[in-house]
C-alpha positions in Angstrom: 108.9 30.9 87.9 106.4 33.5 86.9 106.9 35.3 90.9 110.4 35.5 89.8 109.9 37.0 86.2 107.4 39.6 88.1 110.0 40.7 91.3 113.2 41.4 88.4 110.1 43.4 86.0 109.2 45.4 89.4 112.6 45.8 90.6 113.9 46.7 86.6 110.5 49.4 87.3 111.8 50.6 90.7 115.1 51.3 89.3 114.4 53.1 86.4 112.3 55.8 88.5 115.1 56.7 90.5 117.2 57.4 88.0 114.9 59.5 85.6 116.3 63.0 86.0 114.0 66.1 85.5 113.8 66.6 81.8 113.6 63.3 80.9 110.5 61.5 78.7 109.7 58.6 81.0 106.8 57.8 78.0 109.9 56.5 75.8 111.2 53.2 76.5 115.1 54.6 76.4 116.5 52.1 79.3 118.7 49.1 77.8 119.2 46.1 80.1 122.8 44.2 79.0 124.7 41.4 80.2 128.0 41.9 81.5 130.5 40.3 78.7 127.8 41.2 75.9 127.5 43.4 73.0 125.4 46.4 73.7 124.1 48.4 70.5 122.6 51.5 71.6 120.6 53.6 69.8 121.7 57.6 69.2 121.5 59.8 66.5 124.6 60.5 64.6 127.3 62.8 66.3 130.7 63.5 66.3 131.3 62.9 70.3 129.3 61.2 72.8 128.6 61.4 76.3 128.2 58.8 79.4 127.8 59.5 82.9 129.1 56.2 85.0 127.8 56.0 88.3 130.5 54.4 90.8 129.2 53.6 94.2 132.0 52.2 96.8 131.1 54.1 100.3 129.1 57.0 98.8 128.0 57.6 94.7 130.0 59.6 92.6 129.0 60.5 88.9 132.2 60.6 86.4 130.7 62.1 82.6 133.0 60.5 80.3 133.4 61.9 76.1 134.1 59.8 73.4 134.9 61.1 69.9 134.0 59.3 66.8 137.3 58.4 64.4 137.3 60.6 61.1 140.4 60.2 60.0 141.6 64.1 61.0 141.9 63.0 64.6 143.4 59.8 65.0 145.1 60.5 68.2 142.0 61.6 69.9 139.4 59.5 69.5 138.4 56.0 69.5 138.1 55.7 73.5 136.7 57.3 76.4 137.7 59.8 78.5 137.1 61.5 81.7 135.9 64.8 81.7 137.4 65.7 85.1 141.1 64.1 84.3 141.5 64.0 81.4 142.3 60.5 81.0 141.4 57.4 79.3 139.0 55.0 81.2 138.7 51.5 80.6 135.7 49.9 78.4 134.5 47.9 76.2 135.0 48.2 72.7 133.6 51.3 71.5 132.6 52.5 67.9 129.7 54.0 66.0 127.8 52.4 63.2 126.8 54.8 60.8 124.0 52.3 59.2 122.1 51.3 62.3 122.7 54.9 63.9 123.8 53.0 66.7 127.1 53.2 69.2 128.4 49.9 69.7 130.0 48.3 73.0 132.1 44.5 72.7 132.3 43.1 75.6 130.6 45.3 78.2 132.7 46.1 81.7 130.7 46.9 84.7 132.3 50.6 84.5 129.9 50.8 81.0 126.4 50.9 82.4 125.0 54.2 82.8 123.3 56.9 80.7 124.5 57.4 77.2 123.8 61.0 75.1 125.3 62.8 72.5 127.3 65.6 72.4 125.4 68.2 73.1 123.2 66.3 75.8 119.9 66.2 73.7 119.5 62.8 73.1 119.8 59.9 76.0 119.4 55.9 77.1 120.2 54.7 79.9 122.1 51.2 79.6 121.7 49.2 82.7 122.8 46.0 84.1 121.0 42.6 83.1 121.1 40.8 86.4 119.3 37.2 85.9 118.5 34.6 89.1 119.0 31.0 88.5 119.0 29.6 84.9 
């Protein structure tokens, strides 16, 4: 039990070092581990967009950054969902709003094309939101 509990904590470890970018604090504990199918609140100061980069690995990795704009009631028909930078488009998720009291953004039901890194809208702020994987029961 306990070799188990040590091999996920080293390989949750592992993981997290190769994706720290240059820049980043790796002294702040800004990585988020969530089940698929759960509720993710993540933590990021107020904004009126936010960012994602989604990491898509099939044959080689591509990165898609993706912009969400928080509803104000001036632009109903753009926002509420995220989009791809590149295309313009709407890409499927979870849920997604903003919670003005816990100065958190909220995902229902998180997809496996959720996990990634999470910033504001101008880049400044980041967490990276990664995929809980559990062995046995």
């Amino acid at each position: 039990m306990y070799r188990v509990a040590g091999l996920v904590a080293l390989l949750a470890l592992y993981i997290q070092a190769i994706e720290f970018e240059e820049g980043d604090n790796i002294n702040v504990p800004s990585t988020l581990y969530i089940k698929v199918g759960a509720n993710a609140t993540i933590g990021l100061p107020v904004s009126a967009n936010y960012r994602r980069e989604i990491r898509t690995c099939t044959t080689t990795c591509n990165y898609d950054e993706q912009l969400y704009r928080v509803c104000n009631g001036k632009n109903k028909k753009t926002c509420g969902y995220w989009e791809s930078v590149k295309t313009k488009k709407k890409v499927a998720s979870g849920k997604t709003t903003y919670n003005k009291n816990k100065k958190s953004l909220i995902i229902r039901n998180m997809k496996e094309s959720d996990f990634g890194k999470y910033m504001t809208g101008n880049k400044k702020k980041s967490r990276y939101v990664e995929q809980l994987v559990s062995f046995g029961k």
